[in-house]
N, C-alpha and C positions, 0 to 999 in steps of 0.2 A: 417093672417099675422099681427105684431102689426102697428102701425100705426105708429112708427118711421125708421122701418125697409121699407115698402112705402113711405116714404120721404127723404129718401136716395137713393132710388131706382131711383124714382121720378127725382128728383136732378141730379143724374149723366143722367138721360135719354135728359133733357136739356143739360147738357153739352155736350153732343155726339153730340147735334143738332146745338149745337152753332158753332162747331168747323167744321160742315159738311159745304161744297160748294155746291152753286148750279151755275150748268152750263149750257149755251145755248149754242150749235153747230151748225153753219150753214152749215160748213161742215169742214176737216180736220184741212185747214192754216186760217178760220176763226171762233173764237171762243168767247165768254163772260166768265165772271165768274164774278156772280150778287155780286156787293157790294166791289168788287177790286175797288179802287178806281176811277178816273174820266175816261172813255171811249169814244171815239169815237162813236157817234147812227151808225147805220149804214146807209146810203145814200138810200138803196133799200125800197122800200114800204113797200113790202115786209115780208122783215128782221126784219125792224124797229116795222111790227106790231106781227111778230111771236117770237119779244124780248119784248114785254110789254104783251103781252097775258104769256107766259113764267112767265116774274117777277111777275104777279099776281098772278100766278097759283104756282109757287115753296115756294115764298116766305110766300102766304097763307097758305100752308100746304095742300094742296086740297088731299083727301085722294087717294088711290090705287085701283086696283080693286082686284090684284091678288097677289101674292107671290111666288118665286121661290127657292128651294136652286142651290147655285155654289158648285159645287164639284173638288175634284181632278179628273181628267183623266184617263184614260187608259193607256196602253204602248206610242198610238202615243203621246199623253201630255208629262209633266213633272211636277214631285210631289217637290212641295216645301218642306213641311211637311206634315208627318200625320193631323196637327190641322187646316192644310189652310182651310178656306171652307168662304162662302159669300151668301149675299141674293140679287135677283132681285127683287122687287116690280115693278108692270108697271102698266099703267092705257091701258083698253083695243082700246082704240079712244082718238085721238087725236089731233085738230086743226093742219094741215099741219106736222105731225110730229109724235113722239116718245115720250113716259115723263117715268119716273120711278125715281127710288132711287136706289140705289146700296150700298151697305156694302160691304167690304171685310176683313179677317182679317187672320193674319198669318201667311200673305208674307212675304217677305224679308224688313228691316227698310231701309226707305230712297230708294226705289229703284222704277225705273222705269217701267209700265205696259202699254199694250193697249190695250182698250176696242174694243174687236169687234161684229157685226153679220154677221151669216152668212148663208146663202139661201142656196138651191135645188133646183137643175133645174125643178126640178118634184111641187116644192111648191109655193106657190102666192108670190109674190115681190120678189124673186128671181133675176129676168129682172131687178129691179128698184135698185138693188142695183149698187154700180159705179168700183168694183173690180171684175176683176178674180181670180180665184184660181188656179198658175203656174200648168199646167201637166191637168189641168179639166178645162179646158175655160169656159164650161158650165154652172159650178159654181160658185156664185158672193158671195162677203163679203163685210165689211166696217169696213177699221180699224179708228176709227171715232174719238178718244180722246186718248193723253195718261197722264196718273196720277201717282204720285209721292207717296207711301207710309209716313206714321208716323213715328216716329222710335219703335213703335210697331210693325209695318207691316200692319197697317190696313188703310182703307181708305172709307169717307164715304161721298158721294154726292146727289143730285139731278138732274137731268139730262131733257132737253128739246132738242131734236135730229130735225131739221129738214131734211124731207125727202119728195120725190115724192108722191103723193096722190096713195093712194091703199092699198090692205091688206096685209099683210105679214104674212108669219110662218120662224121662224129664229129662228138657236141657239145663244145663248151670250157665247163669251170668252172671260178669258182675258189671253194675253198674254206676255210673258217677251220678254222686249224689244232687251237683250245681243242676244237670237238665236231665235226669234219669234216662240219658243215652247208654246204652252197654257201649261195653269198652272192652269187656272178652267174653268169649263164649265158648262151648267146647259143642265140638261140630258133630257129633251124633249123639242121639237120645242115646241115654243109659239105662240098665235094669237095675233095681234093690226092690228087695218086702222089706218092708215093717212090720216081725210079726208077733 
């Protein structure tokens, strides 16, 4: 590749980064978003130390373990477009919590989504999550953030989830917010502890 054509490359790969969020979630109605202006610390020990462990670790860049695609769904989903499609990076352990990065792109501009997971009863953290799923009690979810598209449709953060200590295997969706149909989903259960 000539070396002007990797410097444009280059170049927009920063602007992608500049323009990405990084978020801490303590849980649904409390939430950060690193570098928004002046915030409240949060009062809890806690919180206080799983939001400075977080801002070092997002804002370092501290790299992934693994990589996932998001896909369109089946019949039960809903297909935005043919082109929707998104990436999970996650790190497999994580200090009281969850971390990864998320891409999405091809959704709808301007529009609202929500990040979920969501367990089996048959699979670890399953119990540790804080929703049922209506009509299956036995299976638990968490719709944990919801985020606002580009007017591309694309949307691209870091993410620092706190969560109960344990291991989990969970799918990721995301889901539109008008009829909470998923719109992507990443096609095999994954692994991470929270520990």
């Amino acid at each position: 590749m000539k070396l002007s054509v990797l410097l444009v490359l280059a170049s927009l790969s920063a602007v992608a980064r500049l323009g990405a969020e990084d978020v801490v979630v303590f849980s649904r109605t409390d939430v950060r978003v690193l570098g928004a202006g002046s915030q409240e610390a949060p009062k809890d020990p806690a919180k206080a130390a799983f939001l400075a462990s977080a801002r070092t670790d997002l804002q370092g860049h501290a790299p992934y373990d693994v990589e996932f695609p998001l896909i369109n769904p089946p019949a039960w989903g809903r297909v935005v477009s043919p082109q929707t499609a998104g990436t999970l990076q996650i790190r497999r352990s994580y200090a009281h919590g969850f971390a990864f990065h998320l891409g999405l792109e091809h959704l709808l501009p301007n529009h609202t989504y929500v990040l979920c997971i969501n367990g089996r009863p048959e699979h670890p953290g399953n119990e540790l999550l804080p929703e049922s799923v209506p009509g299956h009690e036995a299976e638990k979810f968490y719709d944990f953030y919801t985020v606002t598209t580009d007017e591309g449709g694309g949307y691209h953060a870091g993410f620092a989830l706190m969560l109960s200590p344990g291991a989990y295997n969970v799918h990721f969706y995301v889901k539109d917010t008008s009829d909470f149909k998923i719109v992507l989903y990443g096609l095999e259960y994954f692994d991470f502890t929270a520990i």
